[in-house]
N, C-alpha and C positions, 0 to 999 in steps of 0.2 A: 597316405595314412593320415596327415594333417587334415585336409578336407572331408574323408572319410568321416572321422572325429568328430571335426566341427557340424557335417550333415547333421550326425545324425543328434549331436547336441541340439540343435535348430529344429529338426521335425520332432523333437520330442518337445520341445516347448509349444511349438504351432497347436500339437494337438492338446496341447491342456489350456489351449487357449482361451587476520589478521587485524592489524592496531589498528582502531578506529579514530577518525579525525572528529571535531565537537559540529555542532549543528549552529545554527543561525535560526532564532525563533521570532516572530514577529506577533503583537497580539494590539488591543486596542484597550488599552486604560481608561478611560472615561472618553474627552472627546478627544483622546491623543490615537496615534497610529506609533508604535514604536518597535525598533527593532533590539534585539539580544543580541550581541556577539557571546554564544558559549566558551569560545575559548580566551577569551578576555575577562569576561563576567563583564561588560561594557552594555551599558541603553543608548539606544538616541528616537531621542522622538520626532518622528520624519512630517517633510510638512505637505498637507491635508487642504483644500478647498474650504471644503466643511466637515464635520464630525463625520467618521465611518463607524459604519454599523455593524458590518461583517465581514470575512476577509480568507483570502485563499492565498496560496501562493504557488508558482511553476517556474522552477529553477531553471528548465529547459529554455525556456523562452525567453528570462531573467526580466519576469514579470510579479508583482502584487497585484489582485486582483480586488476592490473591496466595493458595496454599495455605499453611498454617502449620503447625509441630508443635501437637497433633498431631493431624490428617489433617483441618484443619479448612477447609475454602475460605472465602475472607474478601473481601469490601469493605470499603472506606473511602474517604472522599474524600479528594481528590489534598493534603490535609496530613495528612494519618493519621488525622484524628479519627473520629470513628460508624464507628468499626468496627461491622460486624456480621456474620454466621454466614450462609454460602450454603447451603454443604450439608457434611457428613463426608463423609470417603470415606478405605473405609480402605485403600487399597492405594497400590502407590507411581504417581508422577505425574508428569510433564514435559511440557515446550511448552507452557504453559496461553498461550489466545488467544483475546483479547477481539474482537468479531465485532460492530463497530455497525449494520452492517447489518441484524440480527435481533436486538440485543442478548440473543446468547448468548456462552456463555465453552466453549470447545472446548479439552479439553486431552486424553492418551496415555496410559491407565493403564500405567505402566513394566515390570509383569509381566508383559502378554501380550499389547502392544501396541496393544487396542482404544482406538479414537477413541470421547470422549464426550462432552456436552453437556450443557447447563443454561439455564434462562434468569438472567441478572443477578438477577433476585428470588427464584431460589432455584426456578423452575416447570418443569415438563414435562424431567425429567430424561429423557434418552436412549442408549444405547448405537449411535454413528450408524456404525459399522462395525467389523469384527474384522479387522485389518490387523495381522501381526504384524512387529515390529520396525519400524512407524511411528516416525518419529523427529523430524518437524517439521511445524509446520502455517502454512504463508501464508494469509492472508483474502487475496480481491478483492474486495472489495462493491458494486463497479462490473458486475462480469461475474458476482457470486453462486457464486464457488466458491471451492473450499476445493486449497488445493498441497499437497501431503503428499512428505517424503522420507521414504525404506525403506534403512535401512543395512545390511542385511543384505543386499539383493537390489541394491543401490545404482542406485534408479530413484527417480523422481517422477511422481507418479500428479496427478489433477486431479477431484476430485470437485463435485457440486452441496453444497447446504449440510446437507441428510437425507443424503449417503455415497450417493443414489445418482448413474449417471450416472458411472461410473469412466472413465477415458480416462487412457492412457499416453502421457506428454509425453515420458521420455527410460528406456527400456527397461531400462537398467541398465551398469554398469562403472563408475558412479562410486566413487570411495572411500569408503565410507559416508559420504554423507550425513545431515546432520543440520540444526535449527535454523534453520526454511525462512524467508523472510518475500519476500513481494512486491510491485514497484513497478507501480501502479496507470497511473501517468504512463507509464512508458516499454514496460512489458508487460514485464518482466524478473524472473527468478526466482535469489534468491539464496540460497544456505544455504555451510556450513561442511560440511568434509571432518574425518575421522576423524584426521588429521595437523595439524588447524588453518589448512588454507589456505580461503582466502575465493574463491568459485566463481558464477560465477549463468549463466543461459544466458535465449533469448528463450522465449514462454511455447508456442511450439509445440517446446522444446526444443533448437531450433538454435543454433547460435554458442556452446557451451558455451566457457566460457575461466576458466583462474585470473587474479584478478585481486588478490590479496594473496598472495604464496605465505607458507607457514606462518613462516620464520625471520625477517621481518618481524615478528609480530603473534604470540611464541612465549605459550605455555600460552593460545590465545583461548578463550574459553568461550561466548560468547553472542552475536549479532547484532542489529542493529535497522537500519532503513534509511527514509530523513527522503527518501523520494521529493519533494517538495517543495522544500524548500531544498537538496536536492543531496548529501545527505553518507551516508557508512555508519558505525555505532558497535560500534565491538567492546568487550569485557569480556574482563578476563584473569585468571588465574589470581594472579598476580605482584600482582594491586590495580591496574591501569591501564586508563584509559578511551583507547581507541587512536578517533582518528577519518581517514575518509578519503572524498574523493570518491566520485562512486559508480560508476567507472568503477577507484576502485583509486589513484589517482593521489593525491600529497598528502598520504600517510600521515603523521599527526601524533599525538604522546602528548597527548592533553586534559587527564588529569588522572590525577598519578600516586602519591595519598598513599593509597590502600588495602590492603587486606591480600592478600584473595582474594574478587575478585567474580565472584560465578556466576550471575547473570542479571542483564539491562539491559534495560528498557521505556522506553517517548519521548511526548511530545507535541509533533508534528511543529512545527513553526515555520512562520511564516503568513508569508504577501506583503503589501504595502502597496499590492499594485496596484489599480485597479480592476475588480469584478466583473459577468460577463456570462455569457450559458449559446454554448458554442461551436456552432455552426450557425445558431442567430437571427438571418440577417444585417441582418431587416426589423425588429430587433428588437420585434415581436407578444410575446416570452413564448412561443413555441411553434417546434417543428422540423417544417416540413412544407415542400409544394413552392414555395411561396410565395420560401421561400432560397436555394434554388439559384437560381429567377428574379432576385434580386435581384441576386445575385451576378454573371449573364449581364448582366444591366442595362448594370451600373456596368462592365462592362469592354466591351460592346459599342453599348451604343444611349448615340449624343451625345447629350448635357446631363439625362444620368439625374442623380439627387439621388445624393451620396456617402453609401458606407454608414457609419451613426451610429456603429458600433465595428466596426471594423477586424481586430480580434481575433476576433469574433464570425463575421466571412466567412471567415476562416483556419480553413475546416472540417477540413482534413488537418493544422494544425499544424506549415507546415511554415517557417513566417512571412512569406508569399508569400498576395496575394490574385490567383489567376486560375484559367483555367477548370479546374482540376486539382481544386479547391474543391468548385465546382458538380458534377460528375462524382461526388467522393465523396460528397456530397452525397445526390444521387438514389441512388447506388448503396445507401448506407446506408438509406435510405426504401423502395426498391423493389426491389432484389435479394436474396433471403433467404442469410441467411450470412455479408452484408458487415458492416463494422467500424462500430461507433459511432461517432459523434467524437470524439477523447480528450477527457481532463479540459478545461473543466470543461462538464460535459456529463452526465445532462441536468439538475442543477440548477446553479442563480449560484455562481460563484466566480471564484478568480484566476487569471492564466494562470499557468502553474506553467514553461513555458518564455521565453526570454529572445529577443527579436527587435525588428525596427525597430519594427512595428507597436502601432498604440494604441490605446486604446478611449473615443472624446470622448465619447457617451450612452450607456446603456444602463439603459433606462426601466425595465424592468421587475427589475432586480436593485439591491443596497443601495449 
């Protein structure tokens, strides 16, 4: 009777076929490189060759990334020290973005708007497309592409991580755009407008909305956004770290003793929750059909065993376990085109949204 049940639950789908810890911000004040301890409210200004221009940051690798006068691209670990030399280049440069995905560093030669690449150790240098007046680059590294804003033609494009593979997200009439960075968590794409206002739309370009307008957050220069803990960080001309929810809401001065800060990089801040991979609801370590069964189980066949993490059957994230679960479930597995499971998915981590649900085992993650 169980399996019965479960069939024909299955063939009928076929055919309609926690507390947050503070972050660590880094930005470049005039010719300083300095870091933020958030949970201090502590600066230190880290030391530098020469002046850096621009700047990324990859917690994974526990690297800063910045170009410097003159035209030199630099590592160092995340206190300044072992600097060392990536590569010259001599022309001008902007958007430099660190890419853990592939650990490569992606930034915009500023004279003719090509998009270029390198690996972290300095390898396989590339020209990965001649896009003129690119003017921002988002990483996904979940979905492996690359957001690019065009201020000249004010559109955002969506590339693979080689430039190929181009697809137009939102064809153009923004006010130039710039400064793109995107939330992994929610599929949201944010950048800056040529007047300063803070802007982001969903990643098929819909729902576009200002959600900071410019006279809020005046002379902003830079963005970052802490998908994660929930917040967006602006830089401003003025010396001020402006922070705000990431819907916009909230808008707070963080830190306001600088001169003129023109770029700001993050290392996101981390949950306290416990870690599991989203769809595993039998938790095996693996996403297969086995999940959605498990899921049908526990909400249809009396005195199935409950699932071990709760979080982990919450396959749509929407904090709700039921057959809506299961559905995206299979559809994710067996319809080509459907959506992964958000974060965290497919490797262990934390739920990065906030709901009843909880996660009592999860064997196969730390």
């Amino acid at each position: 009777m169980r399996w019965a049940l479960l069939s024909l639950l299955l063939i009928g789908f076929l055919s309609l076929c926690p507390a947050a810890e503070s972050q660590t911000l880094y930005w470049i004040d005039g010719s300083d490189l300095v870091r933020y301890d958030a949970t201090t409210a502590t600066t230190t200004v880290l030391p530098t060759a020469s002046a850096p221009l621009t700047l990324s940051v990859d917690e994974s690798v526990g690297k800063i990334f910045y170009f410097r006068v003159p035209f030199a691209l630099t590592s160092a670990d995340l206190d300044g020290t072992n600097a060392a030399q990536v590569t010259t280049y001599p022309f001008g440069f902007e958007a430099l973005a660190a890419n853990p995905a592939d650990q490569r560093l992606y930034w915009i030669n500023a004279f003719n708007g090509q998009l270029l690449s390198i690996g972290y150790d300095g390898s396989n240098p590339q020209v990965v497309g001649g896009m003129f007046n690119t003017s921002g680059i988002g990483i996904d590294t979940v979905g492996e592409k690359l957001y690019l804003t065009n201020s000249q033609t004010g559109s955002i494009t969506r590339r693979n991580f080689d430039g190929t593979g181009n697809e137009v997200i939102v064809a153009g009439g923004l006010g130039g755009p710039r400064d793109c960075c995107y939330d992994e968590v929610a599929g949201k794409i944010y950048w800056l407008t040529s007047s300063g206002a803070t802007q982001r739309c969903d990643n098929d370009g819909s729902n576009i909305e200002t959600i900071i307008p410019s006279a809020l957050a005046p002379g902003v220069t830079h963005l970052v956004v802490d998908e994660i803990v929930g917040f967006i960080y602006l830089s401003t001309s003025a010396g001020f770290i402006c922070r705000a929810e990431l819907d916009g809401s909230n808008l707070i001065e963080l830190y306001v003793d600088g001169t003129n800060i023109s770029e700001i990089g993050i290392i996101p801040g981390t949950s306290s929750g416990p870690q599991f991979i989203r769809g595993d609801s039998n938790d095996d370590g693996g996403f297969d059909i086995a999940d959605p069964i498990g899921v049908l189980s526990e909400l249809f066949i009396y005195g199935t065993e409950p699932l071990p993490c709760k979080d982990a059957g919450d396959t749509n994230d929407d904090g709700l376990i039921n057959i809506a679960d299961a559905i995206f479930a299979l559809s994710s597995l067996f319809v080509s085109g459907s959506l992964a499971p958000p974060l965290p998915f497919p490797d262990c981590g934390e739920d990065p949204t906030d709901d009843a649900l909880d996660c009592a085992e999860s064997s196969n993650c730390p």
